[in-house]
ROLO-853326 format. One line per 5 residues: number of its first residue (from 0); their letters; for each residue x, y, z of N, C-alpha, C, O. Coordinates in Angstrom, 3 decimals, m for minus. Layout:
N
NUM> a> X/Y/Z/X/Y/Z/X/Y/Z/X/Y/Z  ...;
This chain:
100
0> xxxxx> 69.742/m7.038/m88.465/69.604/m5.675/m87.985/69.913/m5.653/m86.495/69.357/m6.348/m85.645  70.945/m4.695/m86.284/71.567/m5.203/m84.778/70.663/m4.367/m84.495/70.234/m5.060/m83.573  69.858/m3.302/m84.473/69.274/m2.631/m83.453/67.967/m2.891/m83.558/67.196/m1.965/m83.808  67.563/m4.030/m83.408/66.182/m4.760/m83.887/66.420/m5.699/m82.619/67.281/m6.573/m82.728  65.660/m5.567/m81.334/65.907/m5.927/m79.566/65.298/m7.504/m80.304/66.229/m8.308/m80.256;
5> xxxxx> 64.204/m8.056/m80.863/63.920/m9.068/m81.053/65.217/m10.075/m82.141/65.024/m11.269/m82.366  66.049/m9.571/m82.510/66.864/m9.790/m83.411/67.668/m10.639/m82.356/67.587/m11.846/m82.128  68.473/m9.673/m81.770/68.945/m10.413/m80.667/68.722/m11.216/m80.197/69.308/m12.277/m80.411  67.570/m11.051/m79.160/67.025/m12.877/m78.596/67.164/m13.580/m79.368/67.601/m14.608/m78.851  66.979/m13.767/m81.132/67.059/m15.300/m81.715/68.009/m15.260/m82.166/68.356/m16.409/m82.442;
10> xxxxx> 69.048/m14.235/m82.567/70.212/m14.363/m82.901/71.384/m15.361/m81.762/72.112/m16.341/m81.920  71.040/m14.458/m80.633/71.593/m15.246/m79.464/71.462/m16.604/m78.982/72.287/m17.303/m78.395  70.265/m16.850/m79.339/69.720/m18.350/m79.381/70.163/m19.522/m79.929/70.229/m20.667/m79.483  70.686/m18.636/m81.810/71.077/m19.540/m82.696/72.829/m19.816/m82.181/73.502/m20.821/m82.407  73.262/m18.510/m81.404/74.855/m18.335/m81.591/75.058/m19.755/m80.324/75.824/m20.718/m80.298;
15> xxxxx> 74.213/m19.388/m79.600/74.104/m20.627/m78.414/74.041/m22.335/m78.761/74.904/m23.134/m78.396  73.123/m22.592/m79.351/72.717/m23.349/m80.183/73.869/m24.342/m81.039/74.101/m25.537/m81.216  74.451/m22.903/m81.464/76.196/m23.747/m82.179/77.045/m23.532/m81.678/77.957/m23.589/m82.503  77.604/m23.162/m80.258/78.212/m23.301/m78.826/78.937/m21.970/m79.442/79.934/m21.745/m78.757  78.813/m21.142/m80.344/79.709/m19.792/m80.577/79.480/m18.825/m79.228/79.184/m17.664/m79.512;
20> xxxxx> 79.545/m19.038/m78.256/79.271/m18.665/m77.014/80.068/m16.926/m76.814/79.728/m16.139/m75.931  80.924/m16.706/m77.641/81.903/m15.226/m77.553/80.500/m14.530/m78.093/80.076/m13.458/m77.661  79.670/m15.557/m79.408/78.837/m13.954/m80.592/77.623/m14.386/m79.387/77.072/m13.290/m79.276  77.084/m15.060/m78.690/75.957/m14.770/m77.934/76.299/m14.240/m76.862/75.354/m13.693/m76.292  77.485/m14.157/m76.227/77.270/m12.634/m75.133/77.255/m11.740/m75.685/76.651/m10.869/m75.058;
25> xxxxx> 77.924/m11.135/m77.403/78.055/m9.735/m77.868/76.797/m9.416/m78.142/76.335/m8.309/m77.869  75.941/m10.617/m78.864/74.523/m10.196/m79.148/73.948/m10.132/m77.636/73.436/m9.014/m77.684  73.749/m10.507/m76.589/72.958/m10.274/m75.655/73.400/m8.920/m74.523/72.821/m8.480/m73.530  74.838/m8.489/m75.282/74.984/m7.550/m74.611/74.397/m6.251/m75.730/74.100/m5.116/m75.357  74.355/m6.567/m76.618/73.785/m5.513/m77.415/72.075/m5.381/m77.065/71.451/m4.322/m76.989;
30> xxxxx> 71.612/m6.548/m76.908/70.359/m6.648/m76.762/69.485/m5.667/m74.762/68.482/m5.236/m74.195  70.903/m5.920/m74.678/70.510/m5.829/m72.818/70.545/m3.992/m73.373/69.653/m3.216/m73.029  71.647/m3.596/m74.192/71.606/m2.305/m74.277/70.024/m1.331/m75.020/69.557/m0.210/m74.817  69.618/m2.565/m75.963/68.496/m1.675/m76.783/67.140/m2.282/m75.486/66.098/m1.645/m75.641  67.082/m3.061/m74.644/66.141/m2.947/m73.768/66.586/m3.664/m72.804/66.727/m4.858/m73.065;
35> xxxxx> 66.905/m3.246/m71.566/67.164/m3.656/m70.671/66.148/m4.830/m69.281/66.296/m5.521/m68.273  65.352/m4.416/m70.065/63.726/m4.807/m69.407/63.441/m5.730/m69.970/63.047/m6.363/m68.991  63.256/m6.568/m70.999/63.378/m7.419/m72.097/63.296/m8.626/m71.175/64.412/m9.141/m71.243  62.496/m9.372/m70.304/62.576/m10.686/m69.815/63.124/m11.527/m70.854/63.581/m12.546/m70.336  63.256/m11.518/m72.031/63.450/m12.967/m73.059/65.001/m12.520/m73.227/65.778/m13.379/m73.641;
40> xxxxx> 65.424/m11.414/m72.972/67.331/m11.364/m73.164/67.753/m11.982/m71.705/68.567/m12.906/m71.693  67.281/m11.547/m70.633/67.678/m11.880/m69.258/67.464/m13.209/m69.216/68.176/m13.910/m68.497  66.435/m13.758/m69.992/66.350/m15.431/m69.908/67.674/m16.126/m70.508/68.487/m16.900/m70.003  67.540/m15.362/m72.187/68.714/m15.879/m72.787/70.276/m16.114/m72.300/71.172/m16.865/m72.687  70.156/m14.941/m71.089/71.451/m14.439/m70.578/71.299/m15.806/m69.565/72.386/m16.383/m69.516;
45> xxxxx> 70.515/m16.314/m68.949/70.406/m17.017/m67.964/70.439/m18.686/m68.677/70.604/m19.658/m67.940  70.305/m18.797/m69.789/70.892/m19.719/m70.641/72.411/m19.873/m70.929/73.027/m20.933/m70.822  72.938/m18.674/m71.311/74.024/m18.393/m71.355/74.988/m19.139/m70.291/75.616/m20.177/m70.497  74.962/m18.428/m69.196/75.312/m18.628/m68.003/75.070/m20.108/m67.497/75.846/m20.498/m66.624  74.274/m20.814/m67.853/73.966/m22.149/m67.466/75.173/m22.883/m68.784/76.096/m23.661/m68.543;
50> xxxxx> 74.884/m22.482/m69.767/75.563/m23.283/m70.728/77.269/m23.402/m70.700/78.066/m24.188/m71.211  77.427/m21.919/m69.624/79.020/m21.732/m69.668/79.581/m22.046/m68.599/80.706/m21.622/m68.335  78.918/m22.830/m67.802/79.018/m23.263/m66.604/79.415/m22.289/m65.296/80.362/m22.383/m64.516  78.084/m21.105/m65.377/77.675/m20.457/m64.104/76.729/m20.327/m63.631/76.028/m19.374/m63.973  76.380/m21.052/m62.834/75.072/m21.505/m62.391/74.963/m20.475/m61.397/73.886/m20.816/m60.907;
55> xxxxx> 75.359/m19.319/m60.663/75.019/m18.615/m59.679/74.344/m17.440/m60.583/73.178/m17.076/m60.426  75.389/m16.807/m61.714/74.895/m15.823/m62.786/74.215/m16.317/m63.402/73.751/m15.588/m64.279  73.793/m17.523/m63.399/72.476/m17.811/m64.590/70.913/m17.524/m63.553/69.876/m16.904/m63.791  71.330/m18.206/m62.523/70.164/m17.820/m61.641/69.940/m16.441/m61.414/68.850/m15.999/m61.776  70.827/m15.605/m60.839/70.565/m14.372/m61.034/69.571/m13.937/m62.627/68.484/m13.367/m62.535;
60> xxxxx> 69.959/m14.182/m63.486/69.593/m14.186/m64.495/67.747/m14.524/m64.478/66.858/m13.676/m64.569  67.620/m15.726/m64.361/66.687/m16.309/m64.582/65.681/m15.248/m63.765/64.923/m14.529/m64.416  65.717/m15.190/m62.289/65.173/m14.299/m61.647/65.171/m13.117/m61.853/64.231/m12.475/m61.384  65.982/m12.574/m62.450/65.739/m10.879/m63.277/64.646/m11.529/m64.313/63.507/m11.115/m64.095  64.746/m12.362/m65.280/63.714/m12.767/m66.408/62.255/m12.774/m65.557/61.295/m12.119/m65.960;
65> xxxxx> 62.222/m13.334/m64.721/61.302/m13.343/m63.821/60.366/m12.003/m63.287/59.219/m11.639/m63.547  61.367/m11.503/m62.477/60.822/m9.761/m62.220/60.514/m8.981/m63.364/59.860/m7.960/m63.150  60.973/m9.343/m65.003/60.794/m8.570/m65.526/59.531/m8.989/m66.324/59.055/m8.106/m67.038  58.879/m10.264/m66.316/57.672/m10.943/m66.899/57.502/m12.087/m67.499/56.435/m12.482/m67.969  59.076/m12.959/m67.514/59.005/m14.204/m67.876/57.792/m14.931/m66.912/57.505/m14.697/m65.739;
70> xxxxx> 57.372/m15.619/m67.590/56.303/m16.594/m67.321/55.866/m18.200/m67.884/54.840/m18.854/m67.699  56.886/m18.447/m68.501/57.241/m19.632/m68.995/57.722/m20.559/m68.427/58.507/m21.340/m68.965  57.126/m20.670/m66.602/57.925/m21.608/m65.774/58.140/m22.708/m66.326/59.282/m23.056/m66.026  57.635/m23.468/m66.998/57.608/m25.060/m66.844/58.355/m25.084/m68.071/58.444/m26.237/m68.492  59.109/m23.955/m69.037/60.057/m24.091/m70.401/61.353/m24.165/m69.189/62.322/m24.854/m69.509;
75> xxxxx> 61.382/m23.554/m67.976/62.433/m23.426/m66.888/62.752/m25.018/m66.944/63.792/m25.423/m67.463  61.994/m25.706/m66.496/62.095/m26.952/m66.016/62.473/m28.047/m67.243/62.695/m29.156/m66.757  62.591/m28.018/m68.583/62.266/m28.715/m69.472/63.651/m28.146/m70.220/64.426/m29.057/m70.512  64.023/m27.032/m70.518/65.099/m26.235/m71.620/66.773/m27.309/m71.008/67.279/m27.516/m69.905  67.048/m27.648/m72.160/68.390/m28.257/m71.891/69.270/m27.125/m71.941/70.263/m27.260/m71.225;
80> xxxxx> 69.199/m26.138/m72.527/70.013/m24.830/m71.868/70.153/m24.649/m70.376/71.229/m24.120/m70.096  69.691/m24.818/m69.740/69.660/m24.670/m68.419/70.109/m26.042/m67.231/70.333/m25.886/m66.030  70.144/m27.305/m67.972/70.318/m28.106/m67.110/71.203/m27.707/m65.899/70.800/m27.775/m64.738  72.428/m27.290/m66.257/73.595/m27.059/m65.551/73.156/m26.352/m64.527/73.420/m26.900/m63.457  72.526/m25.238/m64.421/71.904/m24.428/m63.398/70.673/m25.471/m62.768/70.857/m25.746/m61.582;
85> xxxxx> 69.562/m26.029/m63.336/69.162/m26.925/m62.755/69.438/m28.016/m61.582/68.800/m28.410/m60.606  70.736/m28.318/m62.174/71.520/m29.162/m61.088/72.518/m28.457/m59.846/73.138/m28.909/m58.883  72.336/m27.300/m60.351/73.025/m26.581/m59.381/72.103/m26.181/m57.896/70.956/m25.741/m57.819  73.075/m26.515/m56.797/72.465/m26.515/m55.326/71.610/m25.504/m55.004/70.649/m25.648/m54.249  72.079/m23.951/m55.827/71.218/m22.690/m55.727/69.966/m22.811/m56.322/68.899/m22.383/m55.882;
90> xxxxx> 70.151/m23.369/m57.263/68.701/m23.614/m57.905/67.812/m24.117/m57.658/66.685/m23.621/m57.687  68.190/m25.578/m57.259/67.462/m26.790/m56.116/66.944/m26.039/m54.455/66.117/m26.599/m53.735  67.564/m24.819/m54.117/66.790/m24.182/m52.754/66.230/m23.495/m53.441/65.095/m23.971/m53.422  66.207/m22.142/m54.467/65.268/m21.782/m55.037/64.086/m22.240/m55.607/62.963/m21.797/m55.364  64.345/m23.065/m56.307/63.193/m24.093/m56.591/62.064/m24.786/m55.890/61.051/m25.389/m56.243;
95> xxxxx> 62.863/m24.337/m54.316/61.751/m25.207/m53.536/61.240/m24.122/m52.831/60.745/m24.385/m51.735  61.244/m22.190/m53.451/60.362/m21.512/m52.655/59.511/m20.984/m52.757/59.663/m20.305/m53.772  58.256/m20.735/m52.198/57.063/m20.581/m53.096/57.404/m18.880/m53.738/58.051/m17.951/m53.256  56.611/m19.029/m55.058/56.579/m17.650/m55.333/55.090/m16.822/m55.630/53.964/m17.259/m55.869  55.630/m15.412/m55.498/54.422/m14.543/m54.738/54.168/m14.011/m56.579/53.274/m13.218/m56.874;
């Protein structure tokens, strides 16, 4: 059910998952459309972006997930979706600033 916002996040997850990387931006752009606020699409998106090797848009990402109520820091630190952004220099100064 595409217009089912939780559908998305695991749909996108799975499309990720089996590197079909074209059907997890269509699902996460569908998803960004039925809630835009959705910390767990902006995460996914920030997976995305790490996995496709953009570590500046994944951070952006991650930090929208953030403002919007992600709270799963330490899945940040641990998700092999994200390594790529992990290792990325933006991430490594972000990483080292405290947050409010």
């Amino acid at each position: 059910n595409k217009s089912f916002k939780e559908a998305t996040i695991n749909l996108s997850t799975a499309y990720m998952k089996n590197s079909n990387y074209d059907k997890a931006l269509e699902t996460l752009k569908m998803g960004m459309f039925l809630d835009s606020k959705n910390p767990h699409i902006h995460y996914n998106y920030a997976c995305y972006y790490s996995l496709t090797g953009q570590p500046k848009r994944s951070l952006e990402m991650l930090k929208a997930a953030i403002h919007f109520g992600f709270n799963k820091l330490d899945q940040i630190e641990i998700d092999p979706d994200l390594q790529k952004l992990r290792q990325s220099a933006g991430f490594k100064t972000w990483s080292l600033q405290p947050r409010i």
